[in-house]
C-alpha positions as CSV (number, residue, x, y, z in Angstrom):
1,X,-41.1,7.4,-2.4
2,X,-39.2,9.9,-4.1
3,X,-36.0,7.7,-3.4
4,X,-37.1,4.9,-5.0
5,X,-38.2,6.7,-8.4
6,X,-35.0,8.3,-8.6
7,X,-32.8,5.1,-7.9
8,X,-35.6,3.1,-10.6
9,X,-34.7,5.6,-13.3
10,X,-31.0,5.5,-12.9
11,X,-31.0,1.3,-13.6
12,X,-33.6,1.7,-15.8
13,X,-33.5,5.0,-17.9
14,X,-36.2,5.7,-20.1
15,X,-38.6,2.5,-19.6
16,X,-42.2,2.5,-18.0
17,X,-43.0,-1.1,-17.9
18,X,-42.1,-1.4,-14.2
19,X,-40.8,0.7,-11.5
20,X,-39.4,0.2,-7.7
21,X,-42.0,0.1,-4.9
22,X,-41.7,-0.5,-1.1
23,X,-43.6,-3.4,-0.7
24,X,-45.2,-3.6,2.9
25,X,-43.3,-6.0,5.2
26,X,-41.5,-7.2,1.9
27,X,-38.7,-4.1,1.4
28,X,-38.2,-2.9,-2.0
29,X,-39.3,-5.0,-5.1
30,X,-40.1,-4.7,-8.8
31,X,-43.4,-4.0,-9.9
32,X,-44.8,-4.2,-14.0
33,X,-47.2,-1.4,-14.7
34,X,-48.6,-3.8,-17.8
35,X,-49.8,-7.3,-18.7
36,X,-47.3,-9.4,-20.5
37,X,-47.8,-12.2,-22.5
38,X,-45.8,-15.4,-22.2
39,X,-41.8,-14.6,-23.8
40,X,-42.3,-10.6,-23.9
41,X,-38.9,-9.4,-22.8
42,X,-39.5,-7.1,-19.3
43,X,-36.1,-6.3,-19.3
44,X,-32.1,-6.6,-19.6
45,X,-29.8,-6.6,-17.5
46,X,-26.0,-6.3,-17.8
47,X,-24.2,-7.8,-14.6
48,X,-22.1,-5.0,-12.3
49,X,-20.3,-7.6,-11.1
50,X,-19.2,-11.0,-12.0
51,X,-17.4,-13.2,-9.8
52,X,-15.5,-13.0,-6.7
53,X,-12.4,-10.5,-7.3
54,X,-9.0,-10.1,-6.2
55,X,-8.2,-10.0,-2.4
56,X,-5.0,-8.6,-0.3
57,X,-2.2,-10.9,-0.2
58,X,-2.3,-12.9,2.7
59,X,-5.6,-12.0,4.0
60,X,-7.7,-14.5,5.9
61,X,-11.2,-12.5,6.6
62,X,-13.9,-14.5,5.3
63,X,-15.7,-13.2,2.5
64,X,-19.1,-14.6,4.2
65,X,-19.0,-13.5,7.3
66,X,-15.9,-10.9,7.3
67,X,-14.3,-12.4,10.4
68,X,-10.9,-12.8,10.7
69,X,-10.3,-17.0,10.0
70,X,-8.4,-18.3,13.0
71,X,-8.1,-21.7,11.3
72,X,-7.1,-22.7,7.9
73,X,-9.4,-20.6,5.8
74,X,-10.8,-22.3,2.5
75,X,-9.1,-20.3,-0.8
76,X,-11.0,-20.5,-4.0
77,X,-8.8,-20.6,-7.1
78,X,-10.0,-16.7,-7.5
79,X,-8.3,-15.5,-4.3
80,X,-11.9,-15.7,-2.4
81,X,-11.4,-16.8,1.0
82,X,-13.9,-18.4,3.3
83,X,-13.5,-19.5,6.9
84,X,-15.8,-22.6,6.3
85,X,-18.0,-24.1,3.1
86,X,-21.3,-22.7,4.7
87,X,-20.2,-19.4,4.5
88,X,-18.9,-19.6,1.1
89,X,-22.7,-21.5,-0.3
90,X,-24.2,-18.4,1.4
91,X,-22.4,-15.5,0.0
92,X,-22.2,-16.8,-3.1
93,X,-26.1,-17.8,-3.3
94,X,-27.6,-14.3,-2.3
95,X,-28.5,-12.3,-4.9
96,X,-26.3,-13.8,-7.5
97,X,-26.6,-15.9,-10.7
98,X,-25.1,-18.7,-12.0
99,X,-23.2,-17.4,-15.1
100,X,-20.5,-19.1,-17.3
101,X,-17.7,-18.8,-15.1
102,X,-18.6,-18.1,-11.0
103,X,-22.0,-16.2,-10.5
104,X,-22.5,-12.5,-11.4
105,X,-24.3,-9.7,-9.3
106,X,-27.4,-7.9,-12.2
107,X,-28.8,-5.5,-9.9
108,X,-32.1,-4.7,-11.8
109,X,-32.8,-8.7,-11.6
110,X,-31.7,-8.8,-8.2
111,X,-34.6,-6.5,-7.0
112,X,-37.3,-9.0,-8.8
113,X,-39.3,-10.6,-5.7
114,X,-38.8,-14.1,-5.2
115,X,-42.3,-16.2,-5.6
116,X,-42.9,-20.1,-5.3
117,X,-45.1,-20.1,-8.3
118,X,-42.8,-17.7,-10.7
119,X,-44.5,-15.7,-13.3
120,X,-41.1,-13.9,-14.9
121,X,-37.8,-16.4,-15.7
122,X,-34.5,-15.7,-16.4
123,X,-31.9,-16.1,-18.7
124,X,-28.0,-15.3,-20.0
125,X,-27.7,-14.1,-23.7
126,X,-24.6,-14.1,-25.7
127,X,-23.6,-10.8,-25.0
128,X,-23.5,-10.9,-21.7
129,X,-26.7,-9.5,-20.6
130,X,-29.4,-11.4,-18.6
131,X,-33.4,-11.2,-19.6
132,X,-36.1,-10.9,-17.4
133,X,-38.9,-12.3,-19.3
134,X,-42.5,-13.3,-19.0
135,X,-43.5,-17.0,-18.1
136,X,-47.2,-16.8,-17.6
Protein backbone atom coordinates (compact mmCIF):
# COMPACT_ATOMS: atom_id res chain seq x y z
CA UNK A 1 0.00 0.00 0.00
CA UNK A 2 2.80 2.06 0.85
CA UNK A 3 4.07 1.51 -2.85
CA UNK A 4 1.25 2.80 -4.36
CA UNK A 5 1.07 6.16 -2.40
CA UNK A 6 4.49 6.84 -3.01
CA UNK A 7 4.41 6.09 -6.88
CA UNK A 8 0.66 8.29 -6.80
CA UNK A 9 2.55 11.25 -5.36
CA UNK A 10 5.42 11.27 -7.68
CA UNK A 11 2.75 11.60 -11.04
CA UNK A 12 0.63 13.50 -9.14
CA UNK A 13 2.51 15.93 -6.58
CA UNK A 14 0.48 17.89 -4.45
CA UNK A 15 -3.24 16.91 -5.50
CA UNK A 16 -5.86 14.92 -3.23
CA UNK A 17 -8.63 14.51 -5.59
CA UNK A 18 -7.71 10.92 -6.36
CA UNK A 19 -4.98 8.54 -5.49
CA UNK A 20 -3.76 4.87 -6.72
CA UNK A 21 -5.45 1.76 -5.19
CA UNK A 22 -5.15 -2.05 -5.83
CA UNK A 23 -8.34 -2.87 -6.92
CA UNK A 24 -9.17 -6.56 -6.10
CA UNK A 25 -8.91 -8.88 -9.10
CA UNK A 26 -8.66 -5.55 -11.22
CA UNK A 27 -4.65 -4.51 -10.46
CA UNK A 28 -3.97 -0.95 -9.88
CA UNK A 29 -6.45 1.83 -10.88
CA UNK A 30 -7.38 5.44 -10.20
CA UNK A 31 -9.67 6.25 -7.63
CA UNK A 32 -11.48 10.20 -6.97
CA UNK A 33 -11.72 10.87 -3.32
CA UNK A 34 -14.71 13.55 -4.32
CA UNK A 35 -17.91 14.10 -6.38
CA UNK A 36 -17.39 15.97 -9.58
CA UNK A 37 -19.77 17.62 -11.41
CA UNK A 38 -20.06 17.24 -15.21
CA UNK A 39 -16.67 19.36 -17.04
CA UNK A 40 -14.67 19.70 -13.59
CA UNK A 41 -11.09 19.04 -14.72
CA UNK A 42 -9.79 15.68 -12.52
CA UNK A 43 -6.54 16.16 -13.95
CA UNK A 44 -3.66 16.76 -16.65
CA UNK A 45 -1.65 14.94 -18.02
CA UNK A 46 1.52 15.61 -20.10
CA UNK A 47 2.43 12.44 -22.41
CA UNK A 48 6.09 10.62 -21.47
CA UNK A 49 6.05 9.36 -24.58
CA UNK A 50 4.76 10.08 -28.02
CA UNK A 51 5.10 7.93 -30.77
CA UNK A 52 7.15 5.03 -31.78
CA UNK A 53 10.97 6.14 -31.75
CA UNK A 54 14.04 5.49 -33.49
CA UNK A 55 15.23 1.81 -33.86
CA UNK A 56 18.79 0.14 -34.69
CA UNK A 57 19.68 0.09 -38.22
CA UNK A 58 18.77 -3.00 -39.77
CA UNK A 59 16.90 -4.51 -36.97
CA UNK A 60 13.91 -6.76 -37.64
CA UNK A 61 12.50 -7.62 -33.90
CA UNK A 62 8.96 -6.76 -33.90
CA UNK A 63 8.03 -4.08 -31.77
CA UNK A 64 4.77 -6.22 -30.81
CA UNK A 65 5.87 -9.23 -29.90
CA UNK A 66 9.83 -8.71 -29.79
CA UNK A 67 10.64 -11.76 -31.95
CA UNK A 68 13.10 -11.73 -34.31
CA UNK A 69 10.93 -11.35 -38.00
CA UNK A 70 12.00 -14.25 -40.25
CA UNK A 71 9.95 -12.80 -43.09
CA UNK A 72 9.64 -9.39 -44.50
CA UNK A 73 8.89 -7.37 -41.48
CA UNK A 74 6.36 -4.42 -41.95
CA UNK A 75 8.43 -0.75 -41.45
CA UNK A 76 6.44 2.23 -40.45
CA UNK A 77 7.69 5.52 -41.89
CA UNK A 78 9.10 6.13 -38.11
CA UNK A 79 11.55 3.19 -38.19
CA UNK A 80 8.89 0.93 -36.13
CA UNK A 81 9.03 -2.48 -37.22
CA UNK A 82 6.35 -5.17 -36.94
CA UNK A 83 6.53 -8.82 -38.11
CA UNK A 84 2.72 -8.63 -39.08
CA UNK A 85 -0.33 -5.87 -38.92
CA UNK A 86 -1.90 -7.61 -35.86
CA UNK A 87 1.03 -7.06 -33.87
CA UNK A 88 1.45 -3.54 -34.94
CA UNK A 89 -2.82 -2.71 -34.04
CA UNK A 90 -1.96 -4.25 -30.66
CA UNK A 91 1.00 -2.45 -29.49
CA UNK A 92 0.03 0.55 -30.71
CA UNK A 93 -3.66 0.25 -29.03
CA UNK A 94 -2.60 -0.60 -25.36
CA UNK A 95 -2.40 2.08 -23.23
CA UNK A 96 -1.93 4.76 -25.85
CA UNK A 97 -3.82 7.67 -27.32
CA UNK A 98 -4.50 8.87 -30.46
CA UNK A 99 -2.65 12.31 -30.62
CA UNK A 100 -1.86 14.61 -33.62
CA UNK A 101 0.76 12.69 -35.13
CA UNK A 102 1.05 8.63 -33.93
CA UNK A 103 -0.42 7.91 -30.31
CA UNK A 104 1.31 9.05 -27.18
CA UNK A 105 1.93 7.02 -23.79
CA UNK A 106 0.19 9.77 -20.46
CA UNK A 107 0.89 7.59 -17.73
CA UNK A 108 -1.49 9.20 -15.12
CA UNK A 109 -4.47 8.55 -17.80
CA UNK A 110 -3.22 5.33 -18.58
CA UNK A 111 -3.97 4.01 -14.90
CA UNK A 112 -7.77 5.32 -15.27
CA UNK A 113 -9.94 1.97 -15.32
CA UNK A 114 -11.61 1.19 -18.35
CA UNK A 115 -15.69 1.06 -17.88
CA UNK A 116 -18.45 0.37 -20.63
CA UNK A 117 -20.60 3.13 -19.31
CA UNK A 118 -17.64 5.92 -18.84
CA UNK A 119 -18.07 8.58 -16.20
CA UNK A 120 -14.59 10.65 -16.92
CA UNK A 121 -13.60 11.54 -20.87
CA UNK A 122 -10.64 12.59 -22.37
CA UNK A 123 -9.17 15.09 -24.34
CA UNK A 124 -5.85 16.84 -26.04
CA UNK A 125 -5.37 20.66 -25.29
CA UNK A 126 -3.12 22.88 -27.17
CA UNK A 127 -0.28 22.56 -25.17
CA UNK A 128 0.18 19.33 -25.27
CA UNK A 129 -1.32 18.04 -22.29
CA UNK A 130 -4.33 15.62 -22.14
CA UNK A 131 -7.49 16.23 -19.50
CA UNK A 132 -9.19 13.78 -17.58
CA UNK A 133 -12.41 15.35 -16.96
CA UNK A 134 -15.84 14.60 -15.52
CA UNK A 135 -18.72 13.31 -17.88
CA UNK A 136 -21.50 12.46 -15.46
Amino acid sequence: MEELKTISENLFPGQDKFGLVEIPGCGRGLVTNQRFQPGDVIFRDKPLVRGPGAVESGSSTCWGCGVLSKNDPLSCVCGAVFCESSCKERQLAANTFRCERGRALCVGVAMVNHSCAPNARVWWEADGYMVLAAKR
